[in-house]
gemmi code that builds the backbone of each chain (N, CA, C; Angstrom):
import gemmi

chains = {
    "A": [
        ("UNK", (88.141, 60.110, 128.222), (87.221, 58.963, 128.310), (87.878, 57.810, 129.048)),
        ("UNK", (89.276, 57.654, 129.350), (89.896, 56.655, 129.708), (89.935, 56.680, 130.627)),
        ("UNK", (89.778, 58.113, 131.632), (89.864, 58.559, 133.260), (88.505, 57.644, 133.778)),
        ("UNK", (87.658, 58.319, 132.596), (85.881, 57.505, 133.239), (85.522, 56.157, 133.343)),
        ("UNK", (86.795, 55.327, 132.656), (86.354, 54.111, 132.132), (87.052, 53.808, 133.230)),
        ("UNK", (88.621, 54.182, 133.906), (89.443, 53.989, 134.850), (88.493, 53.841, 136.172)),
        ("UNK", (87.631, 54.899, 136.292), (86.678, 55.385, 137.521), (85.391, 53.983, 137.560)),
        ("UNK", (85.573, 53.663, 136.571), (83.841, 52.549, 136.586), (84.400, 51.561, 136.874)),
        ("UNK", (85.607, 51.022, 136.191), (86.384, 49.584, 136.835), (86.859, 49.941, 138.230)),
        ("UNK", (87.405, 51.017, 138.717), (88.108, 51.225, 140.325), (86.880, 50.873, 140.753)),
        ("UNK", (85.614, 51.769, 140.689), (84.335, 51.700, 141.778), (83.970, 49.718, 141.388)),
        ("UNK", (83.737, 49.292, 140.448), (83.613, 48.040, 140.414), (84.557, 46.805, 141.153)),
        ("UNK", (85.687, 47.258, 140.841), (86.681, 46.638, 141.693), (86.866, 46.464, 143.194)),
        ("UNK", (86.177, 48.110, 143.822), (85.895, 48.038, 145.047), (84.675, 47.388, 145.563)),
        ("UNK", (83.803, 47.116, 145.468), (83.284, 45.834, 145.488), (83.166, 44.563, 145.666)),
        ("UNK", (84.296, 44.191, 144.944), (84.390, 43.004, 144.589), (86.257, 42.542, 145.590)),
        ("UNK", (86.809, 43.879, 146.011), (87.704, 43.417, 146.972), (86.949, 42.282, 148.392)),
        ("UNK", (85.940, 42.785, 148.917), (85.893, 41.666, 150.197), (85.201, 40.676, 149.608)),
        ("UNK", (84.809, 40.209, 148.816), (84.545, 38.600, 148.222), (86.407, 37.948, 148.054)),
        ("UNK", (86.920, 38.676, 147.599), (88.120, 38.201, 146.619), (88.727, 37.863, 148.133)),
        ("UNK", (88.991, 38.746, 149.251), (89.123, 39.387, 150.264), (89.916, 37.908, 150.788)),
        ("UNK", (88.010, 37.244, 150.901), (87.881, 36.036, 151.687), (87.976, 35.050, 151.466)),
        ("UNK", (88.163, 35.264, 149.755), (88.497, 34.076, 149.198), (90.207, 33.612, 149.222)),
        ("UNK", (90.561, 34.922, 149.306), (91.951, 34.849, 149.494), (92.596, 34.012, 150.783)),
        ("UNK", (91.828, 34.805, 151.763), (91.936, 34.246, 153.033), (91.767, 32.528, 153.479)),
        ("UNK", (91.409, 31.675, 152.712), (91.759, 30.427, 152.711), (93.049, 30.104, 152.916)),
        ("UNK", (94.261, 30.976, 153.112), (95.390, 30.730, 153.093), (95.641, 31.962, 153.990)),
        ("UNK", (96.528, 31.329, 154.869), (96.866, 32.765, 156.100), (97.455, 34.048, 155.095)),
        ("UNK", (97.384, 35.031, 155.541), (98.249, 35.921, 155.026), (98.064, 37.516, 155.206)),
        ("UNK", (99.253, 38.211, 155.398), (99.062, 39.828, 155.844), (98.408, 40.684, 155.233)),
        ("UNK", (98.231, 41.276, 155.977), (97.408, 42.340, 155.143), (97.986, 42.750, 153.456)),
        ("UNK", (99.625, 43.171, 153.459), (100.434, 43.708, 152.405), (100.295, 42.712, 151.451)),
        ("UNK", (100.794, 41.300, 151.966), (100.659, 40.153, 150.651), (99.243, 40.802, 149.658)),
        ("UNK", (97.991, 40.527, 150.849), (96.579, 40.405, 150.038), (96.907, 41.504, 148.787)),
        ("UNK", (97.167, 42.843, 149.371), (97.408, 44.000, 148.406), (98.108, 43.690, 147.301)),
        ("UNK", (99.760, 42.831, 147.348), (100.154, 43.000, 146.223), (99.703, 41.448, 145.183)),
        ("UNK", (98.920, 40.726, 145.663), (98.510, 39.723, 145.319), (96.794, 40.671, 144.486)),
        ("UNK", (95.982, 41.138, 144.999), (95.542, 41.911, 144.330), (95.755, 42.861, 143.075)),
        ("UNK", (96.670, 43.272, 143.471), (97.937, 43.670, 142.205), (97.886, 42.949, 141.392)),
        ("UNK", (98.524, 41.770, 141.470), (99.222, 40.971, 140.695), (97.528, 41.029, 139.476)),
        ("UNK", (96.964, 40.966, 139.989), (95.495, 40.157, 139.551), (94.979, 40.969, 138.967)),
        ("UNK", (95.596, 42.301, 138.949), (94.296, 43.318, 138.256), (93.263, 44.326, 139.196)),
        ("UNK", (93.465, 43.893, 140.004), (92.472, 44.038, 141.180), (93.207, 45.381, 141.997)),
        ("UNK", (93.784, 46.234, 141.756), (94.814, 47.603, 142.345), (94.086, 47.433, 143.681)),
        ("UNK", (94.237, 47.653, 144.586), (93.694, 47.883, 145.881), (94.063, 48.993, 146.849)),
        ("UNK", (94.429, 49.833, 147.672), (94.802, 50.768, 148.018), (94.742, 50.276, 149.967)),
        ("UNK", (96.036, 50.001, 150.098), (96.213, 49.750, 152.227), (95.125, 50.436, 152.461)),
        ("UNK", (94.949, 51.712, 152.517), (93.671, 51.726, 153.488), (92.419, 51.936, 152.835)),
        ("UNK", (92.036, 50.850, 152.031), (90.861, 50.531, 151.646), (90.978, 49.207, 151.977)),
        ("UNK", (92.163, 48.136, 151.879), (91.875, 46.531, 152.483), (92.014, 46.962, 154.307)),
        ("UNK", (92.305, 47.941, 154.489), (92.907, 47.352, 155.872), (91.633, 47.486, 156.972)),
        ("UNK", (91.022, 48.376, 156.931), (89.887, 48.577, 157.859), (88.454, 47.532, 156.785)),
        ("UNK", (88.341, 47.124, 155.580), (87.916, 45.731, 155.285), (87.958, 45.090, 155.807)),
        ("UNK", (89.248, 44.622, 156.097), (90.043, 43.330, 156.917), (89.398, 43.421, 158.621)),
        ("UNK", (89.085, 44.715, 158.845), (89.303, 44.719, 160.201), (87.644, 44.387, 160.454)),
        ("UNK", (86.666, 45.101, 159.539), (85.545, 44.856, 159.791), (85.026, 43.469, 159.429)),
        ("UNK", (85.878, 42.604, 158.941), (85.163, 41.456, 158.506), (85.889, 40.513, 159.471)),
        ("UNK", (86.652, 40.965, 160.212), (87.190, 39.914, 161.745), (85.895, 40.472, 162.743)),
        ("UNK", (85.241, 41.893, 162.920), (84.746, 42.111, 163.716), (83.314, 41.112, 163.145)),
        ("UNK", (83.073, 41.338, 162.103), (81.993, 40.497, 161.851), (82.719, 39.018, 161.881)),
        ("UNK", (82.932, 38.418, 162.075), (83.080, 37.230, 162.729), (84.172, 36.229, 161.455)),
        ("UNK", (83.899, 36.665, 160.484), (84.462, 35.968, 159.061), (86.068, 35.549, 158.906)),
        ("UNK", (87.037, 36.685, 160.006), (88.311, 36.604, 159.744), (88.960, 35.972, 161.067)),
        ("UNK", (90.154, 35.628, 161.230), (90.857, 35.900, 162.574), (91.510, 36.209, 162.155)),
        ("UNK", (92.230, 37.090, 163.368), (93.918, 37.732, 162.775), (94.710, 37.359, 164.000)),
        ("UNK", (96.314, 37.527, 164.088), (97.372, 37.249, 164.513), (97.914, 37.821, 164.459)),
        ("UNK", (98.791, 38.382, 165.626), (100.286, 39.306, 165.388), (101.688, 38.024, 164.812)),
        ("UNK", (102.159, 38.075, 164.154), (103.119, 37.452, 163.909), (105.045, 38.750, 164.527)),
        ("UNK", (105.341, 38.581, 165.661), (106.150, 39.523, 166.022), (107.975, 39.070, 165.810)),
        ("UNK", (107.847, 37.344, 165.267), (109.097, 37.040, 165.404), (110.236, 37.475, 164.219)),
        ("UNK", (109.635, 38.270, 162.932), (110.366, 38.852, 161.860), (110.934, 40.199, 162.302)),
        ("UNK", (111.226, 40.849, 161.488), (112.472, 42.139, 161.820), (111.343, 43.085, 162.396)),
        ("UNK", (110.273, 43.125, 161.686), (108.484, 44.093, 161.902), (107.464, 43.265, 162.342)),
        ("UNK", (106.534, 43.650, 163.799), (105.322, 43.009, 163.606), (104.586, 42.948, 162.198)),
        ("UNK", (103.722, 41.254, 161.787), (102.881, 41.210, 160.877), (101.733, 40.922, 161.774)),
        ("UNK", (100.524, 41.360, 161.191), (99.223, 40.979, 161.121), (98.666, 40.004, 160.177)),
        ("UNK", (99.207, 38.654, 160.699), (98.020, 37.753, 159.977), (96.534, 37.730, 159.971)),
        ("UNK", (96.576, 37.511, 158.698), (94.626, 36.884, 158.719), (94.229, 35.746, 158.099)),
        ("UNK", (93.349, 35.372, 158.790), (92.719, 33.738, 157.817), (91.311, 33.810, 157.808)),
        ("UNK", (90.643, 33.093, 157.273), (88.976, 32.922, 157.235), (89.047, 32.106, 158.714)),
        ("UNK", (88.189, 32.555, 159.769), (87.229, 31.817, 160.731), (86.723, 30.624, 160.387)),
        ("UNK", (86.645, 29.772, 161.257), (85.785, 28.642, 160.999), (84.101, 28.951, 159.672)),
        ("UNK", (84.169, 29.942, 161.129), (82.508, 30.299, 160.310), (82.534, 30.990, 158.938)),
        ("UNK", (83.929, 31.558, 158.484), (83.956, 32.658, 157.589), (84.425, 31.114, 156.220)),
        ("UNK", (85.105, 29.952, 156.487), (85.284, 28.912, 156.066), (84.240, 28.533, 155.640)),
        ("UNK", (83.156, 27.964, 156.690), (81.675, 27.719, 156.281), (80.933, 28.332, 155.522)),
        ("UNK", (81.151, 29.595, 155.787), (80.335, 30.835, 154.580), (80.827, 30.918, 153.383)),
        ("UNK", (82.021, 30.368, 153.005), (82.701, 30.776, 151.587), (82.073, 29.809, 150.409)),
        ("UNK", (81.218, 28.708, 150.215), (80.513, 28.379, 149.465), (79.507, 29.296, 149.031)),
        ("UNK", (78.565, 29.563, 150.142), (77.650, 30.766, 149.863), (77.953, 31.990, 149.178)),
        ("UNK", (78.989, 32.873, 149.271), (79.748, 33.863, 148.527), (79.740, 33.460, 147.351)),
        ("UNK", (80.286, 32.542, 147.121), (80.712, 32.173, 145.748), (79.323, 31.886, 144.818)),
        ("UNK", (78.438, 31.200, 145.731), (77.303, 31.357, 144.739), (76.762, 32.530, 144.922)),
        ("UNK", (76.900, 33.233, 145.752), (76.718, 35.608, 145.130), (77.084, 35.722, 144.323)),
        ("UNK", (78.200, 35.536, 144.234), (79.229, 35.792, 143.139), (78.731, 35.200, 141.269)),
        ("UNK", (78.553, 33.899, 141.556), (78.087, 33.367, 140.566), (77.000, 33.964, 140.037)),
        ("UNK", (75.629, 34.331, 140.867), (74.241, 34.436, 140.493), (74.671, 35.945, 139.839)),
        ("UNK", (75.809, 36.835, 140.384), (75.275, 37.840, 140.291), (76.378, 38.612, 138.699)),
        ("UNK", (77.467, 37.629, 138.207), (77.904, 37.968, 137.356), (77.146, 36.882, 136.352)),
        ("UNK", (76.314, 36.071, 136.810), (75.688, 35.089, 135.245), (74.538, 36.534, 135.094)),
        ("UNK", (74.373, 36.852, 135.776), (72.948, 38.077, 135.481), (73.817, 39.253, 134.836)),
        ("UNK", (75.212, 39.560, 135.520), (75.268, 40.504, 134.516), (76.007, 40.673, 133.551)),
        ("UNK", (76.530, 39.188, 132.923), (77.161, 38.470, 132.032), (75.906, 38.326, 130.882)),
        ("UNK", (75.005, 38.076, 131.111), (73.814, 37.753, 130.240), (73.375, 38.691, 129.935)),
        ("UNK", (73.406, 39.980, 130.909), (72.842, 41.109, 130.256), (73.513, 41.896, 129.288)),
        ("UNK", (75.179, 41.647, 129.208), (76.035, 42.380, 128.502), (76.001, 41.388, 126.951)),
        ("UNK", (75.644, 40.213, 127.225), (75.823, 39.392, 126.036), (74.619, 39.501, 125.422)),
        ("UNK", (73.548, 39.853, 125.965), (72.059, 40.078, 125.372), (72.329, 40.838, 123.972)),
        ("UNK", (71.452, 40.897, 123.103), (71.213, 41.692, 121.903), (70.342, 42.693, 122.423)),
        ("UNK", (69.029, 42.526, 123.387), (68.117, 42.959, 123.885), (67.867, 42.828, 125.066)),
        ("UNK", (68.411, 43.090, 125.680), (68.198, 42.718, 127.451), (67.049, 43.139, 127.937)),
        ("UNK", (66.386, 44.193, 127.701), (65.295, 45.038, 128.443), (64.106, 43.539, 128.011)),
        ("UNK", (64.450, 42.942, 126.287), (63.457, 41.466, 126.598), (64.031, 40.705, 127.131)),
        ("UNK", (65.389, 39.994, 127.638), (65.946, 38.863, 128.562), (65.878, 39.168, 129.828)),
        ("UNK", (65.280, 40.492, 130.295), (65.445, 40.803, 131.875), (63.675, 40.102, 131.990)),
        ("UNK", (62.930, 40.728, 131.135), (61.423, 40.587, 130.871), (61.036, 39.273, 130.659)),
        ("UNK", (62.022, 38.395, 130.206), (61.587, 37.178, 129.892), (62.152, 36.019, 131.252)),
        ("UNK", (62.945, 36.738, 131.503), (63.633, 36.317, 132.894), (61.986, 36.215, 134.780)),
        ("UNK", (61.497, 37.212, 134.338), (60.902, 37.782, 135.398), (59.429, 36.840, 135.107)),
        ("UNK", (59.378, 36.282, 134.080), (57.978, 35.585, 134.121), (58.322, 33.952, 134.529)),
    ],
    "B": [
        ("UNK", (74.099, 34.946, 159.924), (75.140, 35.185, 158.537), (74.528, 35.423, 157.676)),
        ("UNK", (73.163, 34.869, 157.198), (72.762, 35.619, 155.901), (72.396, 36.871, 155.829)),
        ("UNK", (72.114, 37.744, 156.292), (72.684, 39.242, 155.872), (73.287, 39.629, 156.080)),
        ("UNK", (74.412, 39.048, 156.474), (75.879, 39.739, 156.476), (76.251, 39.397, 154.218)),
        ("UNK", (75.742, 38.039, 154.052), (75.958, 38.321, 152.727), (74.972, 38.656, 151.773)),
        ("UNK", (73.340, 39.363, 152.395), (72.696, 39.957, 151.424), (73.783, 41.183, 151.436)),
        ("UNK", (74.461, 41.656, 152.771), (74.797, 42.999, 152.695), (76.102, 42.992, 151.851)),
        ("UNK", (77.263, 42.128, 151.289), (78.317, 41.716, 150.426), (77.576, 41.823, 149.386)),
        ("UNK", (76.676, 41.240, 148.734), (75.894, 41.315, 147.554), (75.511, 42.299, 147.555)),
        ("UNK", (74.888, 43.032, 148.120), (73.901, 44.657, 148.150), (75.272, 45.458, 147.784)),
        ("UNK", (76.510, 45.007, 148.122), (77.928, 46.199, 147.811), (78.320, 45.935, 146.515)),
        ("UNK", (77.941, 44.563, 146.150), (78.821, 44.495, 144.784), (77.887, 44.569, 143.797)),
        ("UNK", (76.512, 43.943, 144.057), (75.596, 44.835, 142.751), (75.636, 46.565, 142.740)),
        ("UNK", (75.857, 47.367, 143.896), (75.982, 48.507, 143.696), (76.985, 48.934, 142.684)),
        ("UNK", (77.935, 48.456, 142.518), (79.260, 48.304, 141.876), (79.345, 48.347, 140.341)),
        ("UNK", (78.051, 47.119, 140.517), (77.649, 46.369, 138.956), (76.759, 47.344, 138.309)),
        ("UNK", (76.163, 48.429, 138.769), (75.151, 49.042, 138.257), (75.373, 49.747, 136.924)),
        ("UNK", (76.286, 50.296, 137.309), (76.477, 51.963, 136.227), (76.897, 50.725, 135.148)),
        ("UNK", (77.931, 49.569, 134.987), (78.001, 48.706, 133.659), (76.677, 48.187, 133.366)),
        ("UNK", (76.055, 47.596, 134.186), (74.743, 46.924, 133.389), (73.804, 47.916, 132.956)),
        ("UNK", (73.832, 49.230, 133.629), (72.882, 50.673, 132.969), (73.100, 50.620, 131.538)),
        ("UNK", (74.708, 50.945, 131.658), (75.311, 52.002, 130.258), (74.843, 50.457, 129.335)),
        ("UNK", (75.303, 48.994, 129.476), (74.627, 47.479, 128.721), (73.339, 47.850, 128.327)),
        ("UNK", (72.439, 48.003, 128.928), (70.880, 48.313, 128.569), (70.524, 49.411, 128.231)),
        ("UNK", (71.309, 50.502, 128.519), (70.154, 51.785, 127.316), (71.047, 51.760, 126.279)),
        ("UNK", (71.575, 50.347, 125.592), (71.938, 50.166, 124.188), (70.416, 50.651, 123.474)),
        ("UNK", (69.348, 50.133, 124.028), (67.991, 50.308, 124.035), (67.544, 51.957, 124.464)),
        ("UNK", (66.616, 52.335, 124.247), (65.793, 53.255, 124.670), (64.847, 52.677, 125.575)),
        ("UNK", (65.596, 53.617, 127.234), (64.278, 53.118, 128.227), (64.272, 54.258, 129.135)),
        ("UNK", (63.176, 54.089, 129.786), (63.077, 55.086, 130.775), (63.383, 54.220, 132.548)),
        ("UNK", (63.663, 55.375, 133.180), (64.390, 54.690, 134.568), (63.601, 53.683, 135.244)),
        ("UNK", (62.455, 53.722, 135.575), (61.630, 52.621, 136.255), (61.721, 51.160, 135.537)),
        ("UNK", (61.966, 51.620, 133.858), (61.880, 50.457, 133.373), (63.355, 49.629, 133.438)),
        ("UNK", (64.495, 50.361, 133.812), (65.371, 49.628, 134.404), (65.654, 49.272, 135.272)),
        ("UNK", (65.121, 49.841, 136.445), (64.779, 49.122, 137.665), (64.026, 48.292, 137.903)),
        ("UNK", (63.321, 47.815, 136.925), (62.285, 46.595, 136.839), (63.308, 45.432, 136.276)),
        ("UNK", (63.703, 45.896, 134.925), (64.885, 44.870, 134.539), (66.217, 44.518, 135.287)),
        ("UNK", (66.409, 45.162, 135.979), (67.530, 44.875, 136.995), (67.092, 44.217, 138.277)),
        ("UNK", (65.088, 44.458, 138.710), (64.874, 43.366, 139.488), (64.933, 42.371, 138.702)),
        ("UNK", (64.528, 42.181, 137.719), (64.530, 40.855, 137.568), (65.740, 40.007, 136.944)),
        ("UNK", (66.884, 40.415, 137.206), (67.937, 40.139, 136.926), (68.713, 39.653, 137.849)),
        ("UNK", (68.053, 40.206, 139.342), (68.323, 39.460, 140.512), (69.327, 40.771, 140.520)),
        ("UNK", (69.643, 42.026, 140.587), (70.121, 43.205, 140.701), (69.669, 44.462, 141.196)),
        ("UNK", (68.486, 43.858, 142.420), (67.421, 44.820, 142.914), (68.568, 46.300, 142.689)),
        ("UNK", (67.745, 47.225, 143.089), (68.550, 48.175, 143.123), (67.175, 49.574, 142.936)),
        ("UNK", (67.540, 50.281, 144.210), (66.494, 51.200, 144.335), (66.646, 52.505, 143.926)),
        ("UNK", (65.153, 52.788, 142.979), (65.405, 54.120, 142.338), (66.350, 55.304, 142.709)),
        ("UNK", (66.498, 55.101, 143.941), (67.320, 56.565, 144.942), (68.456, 56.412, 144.325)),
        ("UNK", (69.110, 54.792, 144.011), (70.476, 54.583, 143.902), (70.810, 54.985, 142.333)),
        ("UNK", (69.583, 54.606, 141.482), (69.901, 54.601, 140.253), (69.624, 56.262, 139.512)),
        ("UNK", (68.869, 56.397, 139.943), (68.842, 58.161, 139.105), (69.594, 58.993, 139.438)),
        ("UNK", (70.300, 59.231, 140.268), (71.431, 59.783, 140.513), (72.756, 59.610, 139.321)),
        ("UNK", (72.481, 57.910, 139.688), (73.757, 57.389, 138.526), (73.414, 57.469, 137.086)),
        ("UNK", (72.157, 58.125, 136.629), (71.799, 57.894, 135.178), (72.011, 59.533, 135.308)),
        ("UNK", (71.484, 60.124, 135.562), (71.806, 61.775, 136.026), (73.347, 61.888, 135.579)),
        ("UNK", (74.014, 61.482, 136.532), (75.655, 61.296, 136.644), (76.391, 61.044, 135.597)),
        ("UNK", (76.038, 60.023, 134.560), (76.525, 59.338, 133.534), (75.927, 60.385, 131.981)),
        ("UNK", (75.230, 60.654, 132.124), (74.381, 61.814, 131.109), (75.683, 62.946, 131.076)),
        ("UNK", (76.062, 63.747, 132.823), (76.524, 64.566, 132.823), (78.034, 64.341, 132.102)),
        ("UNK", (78.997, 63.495, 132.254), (79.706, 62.895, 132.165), (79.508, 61.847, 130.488)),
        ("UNK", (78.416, 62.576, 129.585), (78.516, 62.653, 128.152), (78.062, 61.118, 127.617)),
        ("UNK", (78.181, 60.256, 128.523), (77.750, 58.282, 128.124), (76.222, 58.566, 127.768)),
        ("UNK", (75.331, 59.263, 128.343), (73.757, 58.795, 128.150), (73.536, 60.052, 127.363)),
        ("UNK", (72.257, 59.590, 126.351), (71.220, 60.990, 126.284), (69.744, 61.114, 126.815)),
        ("UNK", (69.297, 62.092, 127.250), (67.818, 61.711, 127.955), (66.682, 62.305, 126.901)),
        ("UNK", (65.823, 62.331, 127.297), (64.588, 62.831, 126.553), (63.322, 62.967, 127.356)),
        ("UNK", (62.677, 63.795, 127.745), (61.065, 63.575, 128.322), (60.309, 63.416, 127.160)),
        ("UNK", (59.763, 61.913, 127.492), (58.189, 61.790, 126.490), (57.348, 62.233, 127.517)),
        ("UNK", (56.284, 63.246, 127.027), (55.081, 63.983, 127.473), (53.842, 63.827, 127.082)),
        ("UNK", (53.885, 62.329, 125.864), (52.674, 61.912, 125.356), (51.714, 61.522, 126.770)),
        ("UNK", (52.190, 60.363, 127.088), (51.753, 59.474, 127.900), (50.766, 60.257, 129.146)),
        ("UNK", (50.348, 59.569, 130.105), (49.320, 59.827, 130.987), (50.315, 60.769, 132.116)),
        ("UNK", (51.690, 60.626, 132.165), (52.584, 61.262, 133.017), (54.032, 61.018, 132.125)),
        ("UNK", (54.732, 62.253, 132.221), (56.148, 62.589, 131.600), (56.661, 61.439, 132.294)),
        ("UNK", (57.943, 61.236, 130.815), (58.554, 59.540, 131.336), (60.059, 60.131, 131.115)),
        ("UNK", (60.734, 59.959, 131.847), (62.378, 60.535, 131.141), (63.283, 59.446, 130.157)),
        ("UNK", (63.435, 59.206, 128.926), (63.966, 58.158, 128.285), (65.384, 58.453, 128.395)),
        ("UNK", (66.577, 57.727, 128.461), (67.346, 57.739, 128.081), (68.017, 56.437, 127.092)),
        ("UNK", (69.145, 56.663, 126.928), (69.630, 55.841, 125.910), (71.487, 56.243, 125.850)),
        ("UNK", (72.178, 55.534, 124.956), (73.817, 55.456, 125.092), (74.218, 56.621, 124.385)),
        ("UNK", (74.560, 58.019, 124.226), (75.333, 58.613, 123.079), (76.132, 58.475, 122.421)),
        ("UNK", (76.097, 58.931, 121.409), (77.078, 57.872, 120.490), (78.707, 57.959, 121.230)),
        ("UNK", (79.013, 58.578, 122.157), (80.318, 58.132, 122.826), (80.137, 57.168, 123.542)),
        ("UNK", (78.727, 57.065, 124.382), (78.634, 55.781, 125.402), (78.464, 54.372, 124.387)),
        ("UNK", (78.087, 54.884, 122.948), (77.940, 53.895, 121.943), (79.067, 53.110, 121.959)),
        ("UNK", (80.685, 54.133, 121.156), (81.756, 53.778, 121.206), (82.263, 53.323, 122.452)),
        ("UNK", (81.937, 53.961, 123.259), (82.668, 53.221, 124.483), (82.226, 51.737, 124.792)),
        ("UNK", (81.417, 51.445, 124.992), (81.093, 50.365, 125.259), (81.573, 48.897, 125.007)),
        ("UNK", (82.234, 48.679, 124.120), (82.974, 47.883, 123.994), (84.453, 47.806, 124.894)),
        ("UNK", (84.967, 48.643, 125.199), (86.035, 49.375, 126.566), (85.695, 48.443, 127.918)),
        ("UNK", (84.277, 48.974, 128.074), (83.396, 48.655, 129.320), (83.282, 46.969, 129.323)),
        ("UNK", (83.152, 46.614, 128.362), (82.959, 45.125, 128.300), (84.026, 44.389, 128.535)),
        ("UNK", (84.968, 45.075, 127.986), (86.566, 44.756, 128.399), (86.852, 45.014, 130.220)),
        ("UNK", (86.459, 45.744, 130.615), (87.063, 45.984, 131.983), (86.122, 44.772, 133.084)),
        ("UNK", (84.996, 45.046, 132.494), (83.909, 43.710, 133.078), (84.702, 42.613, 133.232)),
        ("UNK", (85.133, 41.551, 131.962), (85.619, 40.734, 131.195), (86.917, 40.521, 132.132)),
        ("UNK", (87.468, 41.516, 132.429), (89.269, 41.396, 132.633), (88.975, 41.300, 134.335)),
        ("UNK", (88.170, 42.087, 135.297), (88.037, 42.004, 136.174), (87.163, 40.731, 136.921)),
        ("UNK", (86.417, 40.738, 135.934), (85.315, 39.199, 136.696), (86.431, 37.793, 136.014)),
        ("UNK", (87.527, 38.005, 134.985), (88.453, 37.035, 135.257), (89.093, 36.730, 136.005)),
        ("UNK", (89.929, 37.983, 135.969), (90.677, 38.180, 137.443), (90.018, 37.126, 138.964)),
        ("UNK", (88.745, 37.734, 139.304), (87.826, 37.159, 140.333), (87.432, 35.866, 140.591)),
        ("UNK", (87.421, 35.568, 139.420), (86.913, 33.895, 139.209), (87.868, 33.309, 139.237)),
        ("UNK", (89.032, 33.645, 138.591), (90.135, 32.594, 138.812), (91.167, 32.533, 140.536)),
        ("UNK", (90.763, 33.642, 141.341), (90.960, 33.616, 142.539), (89.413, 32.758, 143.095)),
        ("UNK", (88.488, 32.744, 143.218), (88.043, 31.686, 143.818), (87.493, 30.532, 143.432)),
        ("UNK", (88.135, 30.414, 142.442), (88.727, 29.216, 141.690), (89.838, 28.104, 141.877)),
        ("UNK", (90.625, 28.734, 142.608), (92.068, 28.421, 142.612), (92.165, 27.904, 143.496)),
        ("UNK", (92.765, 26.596, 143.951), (92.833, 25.856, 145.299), (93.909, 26.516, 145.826)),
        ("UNK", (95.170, 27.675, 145.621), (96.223, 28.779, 146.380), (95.943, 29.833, 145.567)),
        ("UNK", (95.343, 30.532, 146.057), (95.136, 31.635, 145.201), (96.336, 32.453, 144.937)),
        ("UNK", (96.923, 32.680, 146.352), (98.226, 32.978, 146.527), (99.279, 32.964, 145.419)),
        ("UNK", (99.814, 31.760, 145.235), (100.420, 30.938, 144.515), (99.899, 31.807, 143.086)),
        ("UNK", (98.642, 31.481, 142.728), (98.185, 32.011, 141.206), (98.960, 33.101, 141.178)),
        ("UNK", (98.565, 34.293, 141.926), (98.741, 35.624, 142.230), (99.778, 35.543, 141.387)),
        ("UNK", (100.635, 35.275, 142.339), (102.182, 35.262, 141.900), (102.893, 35.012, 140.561)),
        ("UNK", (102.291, 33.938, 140.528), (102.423, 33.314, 139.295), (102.028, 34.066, 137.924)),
        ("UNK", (100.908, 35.084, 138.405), (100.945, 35.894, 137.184), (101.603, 37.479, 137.037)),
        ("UNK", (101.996, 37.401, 138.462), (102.848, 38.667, 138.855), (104.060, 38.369, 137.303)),
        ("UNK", (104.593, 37.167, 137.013), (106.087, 37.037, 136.551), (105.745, 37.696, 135.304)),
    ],
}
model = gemmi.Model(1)
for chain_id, residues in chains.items():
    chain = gemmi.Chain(chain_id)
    for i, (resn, *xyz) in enumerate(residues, 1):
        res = gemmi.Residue()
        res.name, res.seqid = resn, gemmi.SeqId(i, " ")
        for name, pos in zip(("N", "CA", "C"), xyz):
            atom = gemmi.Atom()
            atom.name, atom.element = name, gemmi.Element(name[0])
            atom.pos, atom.b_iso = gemmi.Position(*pos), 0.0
            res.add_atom(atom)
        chain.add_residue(res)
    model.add_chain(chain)
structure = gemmi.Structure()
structure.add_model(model)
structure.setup_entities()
């Protein structure tokens, strides 16, 4: 039962990596940091599940990245875009609307009436 | 930009589903009627996506189903088995630990910094 419960938080977690993603990204930083900073948090992440993230959310306009080449190894910096800056209020109220809904539904006694009472 | 973040939201309610399912057939319901409660929860989410995952979760011992055959057309009920019973409190925990995790990263004026800080 602990494998399944393991499997519902990973798939949930993946999810919720490119919000965290970009929120992170307010502060420059490599790809590896984000990962073990994810770590740190609970949040396990797996390199190539942030890294082509990372890559699609520069192509969508949200990130920039940087070679940083002057350490012993090229790094790949990333930061939020102007525009990906501008957008990070909006996220956060996703974020908000969409764990008060399913914060309320777990705290419900009866949800099937708080979803019902919600909808009128 | 705004459907770039209906489409961020459309990934992480997918995410949210199978917890707010296994939350609501604390109750006895049948599938349409949770796809009604999950619209109105602001958790659209289309039948294709969800019967699969109630299917899935049955197989995998959390749900029990039932056809009622009274009615004008067979309704499939399900509900928690008493393991998805016991479990559930688990589930609330991983919710709980992960949407902390989340909030306190875009929360955090260095998220970075937090990270770390709880790495010690």
């Amino acid at each position: 039962m602990s494998s399944l419960f393991d499997k519902i938080g990973a798939e949930l977690r993946r999810g919720l990596v490119q919000i965290v993603a970009l929120s992170l990204l307010r502060e420059r930083l490599y790809g590896y940091q984000i990962v073990k900073i994810l770590a740190a948090s609970g949040l396990e992440t797996e390199e190539g599940t942030l890294y082509p993230l990372l890559r699609r959310l520069e192509s969508q306009g949200l990130l920039l990245s940087e070679w940083d080449t002057h350490g012993s190894r090229p790094r790949k910096y990333y930061e939020l875009s102007p525009e990906g800056r501008a957008a990070l209020p909006k996220l956060e109220e996703v974020w908000r609307d969409i764990t008060g809904a399913v914060g309320r539904i777990l705290e419900s006694d009866s949800p099937a009436e708080l979803a019902e009472a919600e909808a009128k």
